[in-house]
ROTORVO-236066 format. One record per residue: residue number from 1; residue in three letters; x, y, z of N, C-alpha, C, O in turn. Coordinates in pm, 1 decimal. Example, Ala and Ser with C-alpha at 12.3 -4.5 7.8 and 13.67 -1.06 7.14 Angstrom:
REM residues 2
> resi:resn:n_east:n_north:n_up:ca_east:ca_north:ca_up:c_east:c_north:c_up:o_east:o_north:o_up
> 1:ALA:1319.0:-569.0:780.0:1230.0:-450.0:780.0:1320.0:-330.0:780.0:1423.6:-331.9:846.5
> 2:SER:1285.0:-225.0:708.0:1367.0:-106.0:714.0:1290.0:3.0:787.0:1340.9:113.8:803.9
REM end
This chain:
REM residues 135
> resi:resn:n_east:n_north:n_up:ca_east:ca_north:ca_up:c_east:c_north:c_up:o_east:o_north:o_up
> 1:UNK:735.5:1311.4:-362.3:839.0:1387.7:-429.1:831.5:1363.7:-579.2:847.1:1253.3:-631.4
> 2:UNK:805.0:1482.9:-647.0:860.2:1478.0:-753.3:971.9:1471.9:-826.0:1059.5:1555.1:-802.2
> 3:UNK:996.0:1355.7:-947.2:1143.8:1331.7:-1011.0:1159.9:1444.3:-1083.7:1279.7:1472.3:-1078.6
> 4:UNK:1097.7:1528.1:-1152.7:1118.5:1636.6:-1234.9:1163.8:1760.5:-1127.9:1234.7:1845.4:-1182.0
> 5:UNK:1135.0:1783.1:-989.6:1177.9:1882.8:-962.8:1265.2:1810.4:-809.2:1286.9:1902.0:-729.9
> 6:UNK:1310.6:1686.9:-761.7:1354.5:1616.3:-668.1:1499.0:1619.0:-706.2:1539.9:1513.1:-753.7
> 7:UNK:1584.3:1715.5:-696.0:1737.8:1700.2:-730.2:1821.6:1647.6:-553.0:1768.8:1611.9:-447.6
> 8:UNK:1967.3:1666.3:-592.2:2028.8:1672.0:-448.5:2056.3:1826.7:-459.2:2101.7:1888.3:-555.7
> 9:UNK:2022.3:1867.8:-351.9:2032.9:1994.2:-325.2:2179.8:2030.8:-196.3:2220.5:1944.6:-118.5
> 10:UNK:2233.8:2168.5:-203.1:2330.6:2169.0:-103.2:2344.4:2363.6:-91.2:2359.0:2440.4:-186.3
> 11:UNK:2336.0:2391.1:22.2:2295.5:2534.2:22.1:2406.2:2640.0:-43.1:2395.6:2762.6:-45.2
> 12:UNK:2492.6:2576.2:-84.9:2591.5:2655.4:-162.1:2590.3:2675.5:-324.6:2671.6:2735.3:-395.1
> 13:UNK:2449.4:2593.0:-366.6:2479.3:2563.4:-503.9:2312.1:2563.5:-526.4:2228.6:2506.7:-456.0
> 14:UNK:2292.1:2637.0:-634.9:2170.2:2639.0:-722.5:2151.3:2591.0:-852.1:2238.6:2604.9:-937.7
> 15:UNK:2016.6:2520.9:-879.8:2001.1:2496.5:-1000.2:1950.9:2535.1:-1085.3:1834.3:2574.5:-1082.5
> 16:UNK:2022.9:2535.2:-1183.7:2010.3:2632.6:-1330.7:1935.9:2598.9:-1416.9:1846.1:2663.9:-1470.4
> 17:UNK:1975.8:2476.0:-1438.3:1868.1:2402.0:-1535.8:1914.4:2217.5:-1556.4:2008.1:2142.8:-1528.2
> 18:UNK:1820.4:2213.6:-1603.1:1768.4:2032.3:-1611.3:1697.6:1995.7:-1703.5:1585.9:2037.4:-1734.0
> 19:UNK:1786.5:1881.9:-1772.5:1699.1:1795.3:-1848.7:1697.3:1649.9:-1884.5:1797.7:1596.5:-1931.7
> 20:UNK:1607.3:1597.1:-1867.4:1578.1:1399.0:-1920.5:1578.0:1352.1:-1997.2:1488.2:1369.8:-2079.5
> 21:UNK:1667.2:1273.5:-2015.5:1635.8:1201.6:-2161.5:1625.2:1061.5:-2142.4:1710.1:979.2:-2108.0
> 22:UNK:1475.9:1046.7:-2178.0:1406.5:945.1:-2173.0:1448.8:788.1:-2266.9:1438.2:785.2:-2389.5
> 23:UNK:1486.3:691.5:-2202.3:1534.7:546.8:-2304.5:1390.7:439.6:-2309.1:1378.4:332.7:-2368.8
> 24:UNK:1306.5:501.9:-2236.1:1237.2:378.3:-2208.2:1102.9:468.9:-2104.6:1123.3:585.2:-2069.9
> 25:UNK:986.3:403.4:-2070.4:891.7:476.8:-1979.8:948.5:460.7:-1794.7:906.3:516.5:-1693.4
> 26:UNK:1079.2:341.2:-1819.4:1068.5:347.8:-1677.6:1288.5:368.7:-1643.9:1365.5:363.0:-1548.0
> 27:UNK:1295.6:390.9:-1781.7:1471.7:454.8:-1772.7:1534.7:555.6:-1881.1:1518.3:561.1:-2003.0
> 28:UNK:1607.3:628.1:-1799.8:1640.8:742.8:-1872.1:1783.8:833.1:-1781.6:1826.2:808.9:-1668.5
> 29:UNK:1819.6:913.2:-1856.3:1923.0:999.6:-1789.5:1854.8:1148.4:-1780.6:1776.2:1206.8:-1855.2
> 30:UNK:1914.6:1182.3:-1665.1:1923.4:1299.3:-1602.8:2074.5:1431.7:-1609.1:2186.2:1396.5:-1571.3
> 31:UNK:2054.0:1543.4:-1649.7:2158.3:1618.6:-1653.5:2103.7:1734.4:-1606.5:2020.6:1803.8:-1665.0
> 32:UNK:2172.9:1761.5:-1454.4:2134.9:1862.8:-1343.8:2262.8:1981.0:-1393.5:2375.6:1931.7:-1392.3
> 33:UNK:2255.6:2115.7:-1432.2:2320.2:2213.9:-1420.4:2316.3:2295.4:-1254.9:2205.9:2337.1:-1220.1
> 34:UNK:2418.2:2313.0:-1172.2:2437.5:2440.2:-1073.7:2534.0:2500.5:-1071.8:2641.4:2473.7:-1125.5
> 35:UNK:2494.8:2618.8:-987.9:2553.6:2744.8:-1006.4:2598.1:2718.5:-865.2:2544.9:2648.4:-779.1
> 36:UNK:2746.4:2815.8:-859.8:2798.6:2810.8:-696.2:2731.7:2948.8:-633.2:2773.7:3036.5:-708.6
> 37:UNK:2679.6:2988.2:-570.3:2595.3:3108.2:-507.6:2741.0:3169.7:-350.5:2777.4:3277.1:-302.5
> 38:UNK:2762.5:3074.9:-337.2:2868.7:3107.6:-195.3:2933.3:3005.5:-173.6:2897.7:2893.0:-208.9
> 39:UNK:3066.1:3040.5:-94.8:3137.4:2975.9:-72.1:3118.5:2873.1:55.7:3039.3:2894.3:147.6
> 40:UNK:3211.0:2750.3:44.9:3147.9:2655.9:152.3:3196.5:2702.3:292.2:3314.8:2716.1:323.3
> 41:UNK:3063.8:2729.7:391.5:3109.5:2667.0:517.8:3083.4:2560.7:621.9:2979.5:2530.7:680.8
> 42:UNK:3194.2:2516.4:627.9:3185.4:2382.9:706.5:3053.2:2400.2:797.7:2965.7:2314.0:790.0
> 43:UNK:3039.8:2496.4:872.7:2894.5:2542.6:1012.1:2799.6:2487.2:952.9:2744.8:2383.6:990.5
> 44:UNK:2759.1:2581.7:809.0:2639.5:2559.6:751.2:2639.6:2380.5:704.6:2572.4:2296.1:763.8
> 45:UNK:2708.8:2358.9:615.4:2707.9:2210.8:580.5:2659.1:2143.7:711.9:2549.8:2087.1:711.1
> 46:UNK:2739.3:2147.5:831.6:2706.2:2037.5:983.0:2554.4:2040.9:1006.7:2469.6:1951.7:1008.2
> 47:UNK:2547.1:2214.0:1030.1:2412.5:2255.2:1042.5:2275.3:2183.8:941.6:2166.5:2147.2:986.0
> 48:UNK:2330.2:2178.3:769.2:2224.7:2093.0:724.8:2209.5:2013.6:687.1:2115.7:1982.0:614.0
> 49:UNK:2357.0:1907.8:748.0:2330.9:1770.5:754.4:2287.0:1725.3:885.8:2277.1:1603.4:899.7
> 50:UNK:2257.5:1804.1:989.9:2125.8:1727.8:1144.6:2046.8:1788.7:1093.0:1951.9:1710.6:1099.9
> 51:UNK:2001.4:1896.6:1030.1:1856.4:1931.6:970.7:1795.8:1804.3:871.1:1679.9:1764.8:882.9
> 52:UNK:1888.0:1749.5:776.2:1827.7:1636.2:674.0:1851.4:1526.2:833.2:1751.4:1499.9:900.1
> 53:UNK:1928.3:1496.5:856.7:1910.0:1361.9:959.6:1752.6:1422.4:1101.5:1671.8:1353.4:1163.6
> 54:UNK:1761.4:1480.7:1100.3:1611.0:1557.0:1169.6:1475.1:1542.8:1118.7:1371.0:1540.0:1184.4
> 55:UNK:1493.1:1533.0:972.4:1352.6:1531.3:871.7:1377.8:1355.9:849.3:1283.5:1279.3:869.2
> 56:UNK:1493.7:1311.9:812.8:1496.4:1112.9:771.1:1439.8:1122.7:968.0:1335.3:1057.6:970.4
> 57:UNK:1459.4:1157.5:1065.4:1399.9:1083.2:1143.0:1220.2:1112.6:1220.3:1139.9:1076.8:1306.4
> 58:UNK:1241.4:1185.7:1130.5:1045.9:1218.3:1117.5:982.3:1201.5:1035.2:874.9:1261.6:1034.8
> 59:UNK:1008.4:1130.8:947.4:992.3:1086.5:825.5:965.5:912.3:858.3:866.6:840.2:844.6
> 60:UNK:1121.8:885.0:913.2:1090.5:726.2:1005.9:945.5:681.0:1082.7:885.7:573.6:1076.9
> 61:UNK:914.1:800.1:1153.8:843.0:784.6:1280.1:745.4:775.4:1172.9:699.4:662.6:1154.7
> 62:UNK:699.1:878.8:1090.0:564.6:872.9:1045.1:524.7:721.9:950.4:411.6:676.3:933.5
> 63:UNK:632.2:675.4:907.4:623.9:575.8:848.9:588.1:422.6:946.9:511.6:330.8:917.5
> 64:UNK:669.1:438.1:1060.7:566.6:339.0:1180.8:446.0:348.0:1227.5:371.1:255.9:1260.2
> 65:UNK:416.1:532.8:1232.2:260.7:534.6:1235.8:178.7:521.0:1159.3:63.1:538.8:1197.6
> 66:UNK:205.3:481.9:1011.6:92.0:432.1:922.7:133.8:283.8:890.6:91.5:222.0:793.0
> 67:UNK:214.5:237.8:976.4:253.2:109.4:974.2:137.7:26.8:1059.5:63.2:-68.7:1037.6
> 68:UNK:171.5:139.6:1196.0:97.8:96.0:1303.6:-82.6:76.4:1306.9:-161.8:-5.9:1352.8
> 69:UNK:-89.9:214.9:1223.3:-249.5:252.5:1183.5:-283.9:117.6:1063.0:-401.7:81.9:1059.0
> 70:UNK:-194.2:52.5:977.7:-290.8:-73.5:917.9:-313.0:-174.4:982.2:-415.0:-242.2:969.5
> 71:UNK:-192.0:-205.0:1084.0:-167.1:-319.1:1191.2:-326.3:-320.8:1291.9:-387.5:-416.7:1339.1
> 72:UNK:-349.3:-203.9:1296.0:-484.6:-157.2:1408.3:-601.9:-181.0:1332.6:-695.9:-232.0:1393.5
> 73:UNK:-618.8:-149.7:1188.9:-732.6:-166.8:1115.7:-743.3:-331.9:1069.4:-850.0:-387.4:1043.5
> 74:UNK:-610.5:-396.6:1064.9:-635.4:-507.3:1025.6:-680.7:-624.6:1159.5:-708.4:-742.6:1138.2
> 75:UNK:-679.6:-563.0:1287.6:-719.2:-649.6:1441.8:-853.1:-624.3:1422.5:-931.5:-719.1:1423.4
> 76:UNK:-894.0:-506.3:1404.3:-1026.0:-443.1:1392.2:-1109.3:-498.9:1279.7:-1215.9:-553.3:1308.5
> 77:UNK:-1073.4:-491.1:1163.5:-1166.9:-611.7:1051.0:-1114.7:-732.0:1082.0:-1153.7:-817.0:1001.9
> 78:UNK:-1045.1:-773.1:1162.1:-1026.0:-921.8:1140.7:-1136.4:-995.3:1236.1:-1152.3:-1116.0:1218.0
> 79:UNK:-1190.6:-949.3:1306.6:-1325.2:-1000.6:1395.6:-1431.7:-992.0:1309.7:-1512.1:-1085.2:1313.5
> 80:UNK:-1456.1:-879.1:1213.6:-1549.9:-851.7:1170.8:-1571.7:-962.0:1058.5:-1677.5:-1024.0:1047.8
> 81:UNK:-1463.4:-980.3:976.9:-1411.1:-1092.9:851.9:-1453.1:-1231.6:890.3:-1513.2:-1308.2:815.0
> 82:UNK:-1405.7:-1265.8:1051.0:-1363.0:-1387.2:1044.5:-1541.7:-1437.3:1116.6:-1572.5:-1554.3:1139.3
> 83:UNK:-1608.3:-1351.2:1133.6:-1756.9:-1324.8:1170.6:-1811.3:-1404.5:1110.5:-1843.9:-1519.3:1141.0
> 84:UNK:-1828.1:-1331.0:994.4:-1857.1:-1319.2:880.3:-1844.0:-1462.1:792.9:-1937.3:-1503.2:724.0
> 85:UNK:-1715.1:-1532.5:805.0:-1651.3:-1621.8:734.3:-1694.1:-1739.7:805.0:-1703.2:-1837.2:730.5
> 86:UNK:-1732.6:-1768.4:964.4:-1785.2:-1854.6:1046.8:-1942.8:-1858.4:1004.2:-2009.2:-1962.0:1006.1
> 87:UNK:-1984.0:-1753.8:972.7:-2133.5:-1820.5:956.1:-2163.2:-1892.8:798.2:-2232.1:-1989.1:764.3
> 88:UNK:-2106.6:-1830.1:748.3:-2066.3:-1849.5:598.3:-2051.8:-2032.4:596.1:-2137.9:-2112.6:559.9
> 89:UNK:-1942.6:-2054.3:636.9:-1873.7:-2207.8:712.0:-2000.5:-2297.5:778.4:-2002.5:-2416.7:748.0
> 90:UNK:-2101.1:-2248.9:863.1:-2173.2:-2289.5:938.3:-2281.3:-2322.5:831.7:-2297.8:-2433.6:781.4
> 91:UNK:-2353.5:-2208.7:804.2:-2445.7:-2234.4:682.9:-2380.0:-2371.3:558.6:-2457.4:-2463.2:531.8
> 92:UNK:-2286.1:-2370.2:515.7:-2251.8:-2440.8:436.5:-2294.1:-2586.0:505.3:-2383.8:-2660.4:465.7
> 93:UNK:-2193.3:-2609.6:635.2:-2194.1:-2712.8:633.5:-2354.2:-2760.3:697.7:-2406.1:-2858.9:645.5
> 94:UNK:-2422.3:-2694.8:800.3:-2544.4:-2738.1:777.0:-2606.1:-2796.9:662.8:-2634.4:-2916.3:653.0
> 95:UNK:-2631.0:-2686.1:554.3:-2687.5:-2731.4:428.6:-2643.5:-2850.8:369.7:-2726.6:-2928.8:323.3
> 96:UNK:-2465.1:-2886.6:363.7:-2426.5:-3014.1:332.8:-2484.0:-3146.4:434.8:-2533.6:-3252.4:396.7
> 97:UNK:-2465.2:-3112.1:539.2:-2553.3:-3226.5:637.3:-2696.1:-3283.6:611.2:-2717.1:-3404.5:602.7
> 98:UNK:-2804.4:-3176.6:597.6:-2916.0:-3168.8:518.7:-2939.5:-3273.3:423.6:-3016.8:-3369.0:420.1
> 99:UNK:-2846.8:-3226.1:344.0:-2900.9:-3309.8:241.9:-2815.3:-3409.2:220.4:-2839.5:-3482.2:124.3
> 100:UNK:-2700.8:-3435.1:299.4:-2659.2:-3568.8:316.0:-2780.1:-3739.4:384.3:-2788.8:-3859.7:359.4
> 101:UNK:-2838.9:-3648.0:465.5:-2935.7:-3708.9:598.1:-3067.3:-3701.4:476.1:-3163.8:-3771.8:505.9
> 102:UNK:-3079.7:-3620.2:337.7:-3220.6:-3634.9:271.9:-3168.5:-3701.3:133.7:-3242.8:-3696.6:35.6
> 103:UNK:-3079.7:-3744.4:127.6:-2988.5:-3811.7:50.6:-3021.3:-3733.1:-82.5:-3094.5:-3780.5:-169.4
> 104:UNK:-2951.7:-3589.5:-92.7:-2977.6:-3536.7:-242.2:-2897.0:-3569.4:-314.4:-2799.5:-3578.8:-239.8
> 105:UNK:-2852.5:-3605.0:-447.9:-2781.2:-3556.3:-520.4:-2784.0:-3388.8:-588.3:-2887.3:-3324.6:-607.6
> 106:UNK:-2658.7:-3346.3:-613.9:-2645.6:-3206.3:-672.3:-2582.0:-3270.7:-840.8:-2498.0:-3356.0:-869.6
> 107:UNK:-2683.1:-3168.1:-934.8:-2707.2:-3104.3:-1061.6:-2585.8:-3033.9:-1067.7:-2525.5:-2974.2:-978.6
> 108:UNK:-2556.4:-3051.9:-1199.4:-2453.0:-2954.3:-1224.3:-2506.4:-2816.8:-1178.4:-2448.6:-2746.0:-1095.9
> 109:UNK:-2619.5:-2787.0:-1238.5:-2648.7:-2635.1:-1225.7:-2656.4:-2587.7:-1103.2:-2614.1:-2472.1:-1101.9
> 110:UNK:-2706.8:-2640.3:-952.3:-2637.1:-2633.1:-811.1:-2531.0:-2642.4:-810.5:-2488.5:-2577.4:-715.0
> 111:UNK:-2430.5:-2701.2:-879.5:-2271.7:-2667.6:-850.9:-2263.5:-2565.9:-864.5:-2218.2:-2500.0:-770.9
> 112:UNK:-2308.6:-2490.1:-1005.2:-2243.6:-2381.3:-1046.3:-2277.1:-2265.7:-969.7:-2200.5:-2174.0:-940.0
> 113:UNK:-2416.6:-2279.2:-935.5:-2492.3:-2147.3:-837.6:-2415.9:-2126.9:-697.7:-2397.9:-2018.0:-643.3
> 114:UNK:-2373.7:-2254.5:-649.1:-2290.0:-2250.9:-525.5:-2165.0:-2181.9:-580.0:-2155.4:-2064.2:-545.5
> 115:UNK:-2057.5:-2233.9:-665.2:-1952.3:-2169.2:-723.1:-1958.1:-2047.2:-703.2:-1880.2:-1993.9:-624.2
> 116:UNK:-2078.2:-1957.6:-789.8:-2109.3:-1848.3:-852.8:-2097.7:-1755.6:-704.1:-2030.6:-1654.0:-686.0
> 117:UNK:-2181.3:-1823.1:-612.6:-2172.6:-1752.6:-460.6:-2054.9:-1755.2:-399.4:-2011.0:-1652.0:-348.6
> 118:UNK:-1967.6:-1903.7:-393.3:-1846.6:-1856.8:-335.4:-1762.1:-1755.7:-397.0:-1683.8:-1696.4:-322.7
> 119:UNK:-1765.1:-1726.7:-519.2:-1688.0:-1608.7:-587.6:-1716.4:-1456.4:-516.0:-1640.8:-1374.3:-464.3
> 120:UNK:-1891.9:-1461.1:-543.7:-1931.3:-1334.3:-443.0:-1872.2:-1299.5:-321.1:-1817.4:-1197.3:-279.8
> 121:UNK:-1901.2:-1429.4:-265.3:-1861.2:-1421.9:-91.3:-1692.4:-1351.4:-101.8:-1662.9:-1240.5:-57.3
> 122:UNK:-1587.7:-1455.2:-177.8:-1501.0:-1433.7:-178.3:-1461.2:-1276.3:-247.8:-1344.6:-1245.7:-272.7
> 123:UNK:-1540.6:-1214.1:-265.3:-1513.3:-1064.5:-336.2:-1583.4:-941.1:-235.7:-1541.9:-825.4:-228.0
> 124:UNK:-1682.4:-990.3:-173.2:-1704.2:-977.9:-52.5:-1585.0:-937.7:60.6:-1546.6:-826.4:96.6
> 125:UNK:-1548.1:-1053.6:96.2:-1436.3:-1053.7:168.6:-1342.2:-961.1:161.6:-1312.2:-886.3:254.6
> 126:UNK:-1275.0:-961.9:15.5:-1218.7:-852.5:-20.4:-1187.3:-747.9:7.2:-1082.3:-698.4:48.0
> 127:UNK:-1332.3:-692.7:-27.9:-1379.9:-536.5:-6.3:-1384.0:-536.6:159.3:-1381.7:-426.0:213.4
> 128:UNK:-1388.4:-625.4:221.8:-1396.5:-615.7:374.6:-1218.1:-555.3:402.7:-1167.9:-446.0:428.7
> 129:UNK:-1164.9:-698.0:379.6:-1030.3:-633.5:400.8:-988.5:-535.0:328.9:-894.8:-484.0:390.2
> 130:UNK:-1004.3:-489.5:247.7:-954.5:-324.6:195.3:-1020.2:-236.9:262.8:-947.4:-138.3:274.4
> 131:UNK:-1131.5:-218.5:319.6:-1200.9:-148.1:314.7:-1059.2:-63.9:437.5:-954.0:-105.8:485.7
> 132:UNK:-1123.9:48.3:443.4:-1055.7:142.4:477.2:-873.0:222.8:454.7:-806.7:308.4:513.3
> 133:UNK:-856.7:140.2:346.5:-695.1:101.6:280.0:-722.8:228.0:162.1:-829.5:238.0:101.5
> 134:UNK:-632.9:299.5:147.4:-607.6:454.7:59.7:-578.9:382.0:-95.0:-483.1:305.3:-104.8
> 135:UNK:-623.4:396.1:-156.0:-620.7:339.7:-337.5:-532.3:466.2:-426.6:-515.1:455.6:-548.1
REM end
């Protein structure tokens, strides 16, 4: 919904004109002009207040189904992630065993190359869990 054209609307009354006056990028006032077009009847009013309670409750639903649809994508990469994150884990600690048992010492500059990879990995990951998420 747009704020420039998102008023409260009511089928007895039209709008004439509108304008914002801006205090700030994220506050400001609004001044809605309407016109009365017809007189009120109670029918119509009942009538399109279960029409708006009809749309808030399809509006609800759709909002559990893209609730439901990340809940499903996130069971679904989470095998794939945590895959992923076990061999990751495995490799490491092998390699630390290794060279515990060949008694290496690590160089700064092996710190940093390892660092440099966990950053990857960890950006990696990332893009795993977003992946399929609307930007």
């Amino acid at each position: 919904k747009s704020p420039e054209t998102d008023f409260p609307s009511h089928p007895c009354l039209k709008v004439v004109a509108h304008s914002l006056q801006n205090f700030s990028p994220t506050w400001g006032r609004r001044l809605v002009t309407y016109e009365k077009v017809e007189n009120f009847d109670i029918f119509k009013h009942l009538e399109n207040v279960r029409a708006r309670a009809e749309r808030r409750k399809f509006d609800e639903q759709d909002a559990n189904y893209l609730d439901l649809s990340e809940r499903v994508k996130r069971i679904i990469f989470a095998d794939e992630e945590s895959n992923a994150r076990k061999k990751i884990q495995r490799d490491v600690i092998r390699r630390a065993c290794k060279e515990h048992l060949e008694g290496v010492k690590l160089d700064r500059e092996t710190v940093l190359q390892r660092r440099e990879r966990a950053k990857a990995l960890k950006k990696k990951d990332e893009s795993l869990r977003n992946r399929g998420k609307k930007t």
